[in-house]
N, C-alpha and C positions, 0 to 999 in steps of 0.2 A: 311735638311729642313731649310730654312730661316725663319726669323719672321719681318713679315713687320707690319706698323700701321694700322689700321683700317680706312677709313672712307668712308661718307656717300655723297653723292650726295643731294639736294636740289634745286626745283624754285616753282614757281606759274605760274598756267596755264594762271592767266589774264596777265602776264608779256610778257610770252613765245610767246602766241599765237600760230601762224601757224607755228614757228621756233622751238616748244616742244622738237622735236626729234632730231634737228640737236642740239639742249641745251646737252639733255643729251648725247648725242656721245662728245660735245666739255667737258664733266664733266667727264666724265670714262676715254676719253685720257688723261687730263691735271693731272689725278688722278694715269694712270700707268706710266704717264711720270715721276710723282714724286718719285713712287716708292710705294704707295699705296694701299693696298690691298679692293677693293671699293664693298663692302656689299650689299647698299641699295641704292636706289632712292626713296627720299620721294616727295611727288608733292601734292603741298597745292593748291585746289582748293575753292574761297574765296564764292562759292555761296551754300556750305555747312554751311556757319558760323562757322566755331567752328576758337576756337585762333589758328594763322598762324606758332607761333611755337612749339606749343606743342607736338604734334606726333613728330615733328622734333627733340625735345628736348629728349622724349623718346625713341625715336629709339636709339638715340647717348649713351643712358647710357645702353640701354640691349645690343647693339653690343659691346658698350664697346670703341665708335668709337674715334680718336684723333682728327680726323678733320671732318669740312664739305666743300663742293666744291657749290659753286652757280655760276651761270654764270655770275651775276654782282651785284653791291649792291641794284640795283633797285628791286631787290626779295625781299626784305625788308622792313617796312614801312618805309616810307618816304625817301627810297633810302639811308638809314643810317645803317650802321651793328651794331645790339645790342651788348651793350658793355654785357649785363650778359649773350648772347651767348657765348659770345669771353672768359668770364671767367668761361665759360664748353671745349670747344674746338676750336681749330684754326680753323679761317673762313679764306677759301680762294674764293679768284674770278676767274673766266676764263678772264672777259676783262674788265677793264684791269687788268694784274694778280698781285695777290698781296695778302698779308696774311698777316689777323690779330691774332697772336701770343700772345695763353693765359699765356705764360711764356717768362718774359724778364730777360735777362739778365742783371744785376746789373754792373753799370758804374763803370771800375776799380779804379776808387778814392775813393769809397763807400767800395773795398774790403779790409780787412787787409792786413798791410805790410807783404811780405815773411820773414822771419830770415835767415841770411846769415851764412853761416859757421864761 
């Protein structure tokens, strides 16, 4: 048995519109392409009112998820990806693709010298 990461799919139906479905087909592929084992689809519909990511935010911590997949940043307010998402779990996009990475690696001048023999 392998262990892959968890994550979750994510859009807004005012975004999606008539495309909803080809959204999330393009989020579970770009999802198994990566190697991801993809849980959940959450879909924020904005004329319930309630905050756009909260379910999203709770789903990601009872699955336990590493990532979320959206199809583009415009699921977001203001077409921006929240940064205190991004510092729960990496936000990726389908188009154009790309990932915002809640762990960076430290620039190797920052790291202590090795000791040589």
């Amino acid at each position: 048995m392998h262990w892959r990461p968890t994550c979750i799919g994510y859009l807004r139906t005012d975004v999606s519109g008539l495309a909803q479905l080809w959204d999330q087909g393009q989020i579970r592929k770009l999802a198994t392409r990566l190697g991801y084992d993809f849980s959940d689809m959450v879909i924020y519909d904005p004329k319930f009112e309630r905050p756009p990511l909260a379910r999203l935010r709770a789903q990601a911590t009872r699955l336990d998820a590493e990532a979320v997949i959206v199809p583009s940043a415009e699921h977001f307010e203001d077409g921006r990806i929240p940064g205190s998402l991004v510092r729960q779990l990496d936000v990726i996009t389908v188009s154009p693709e790309e990932t915002y990475a809640r762990r960076a690696i430290s620039p190797l001048s920052v790291l202590p010298p090795v000791k040589g023999n």
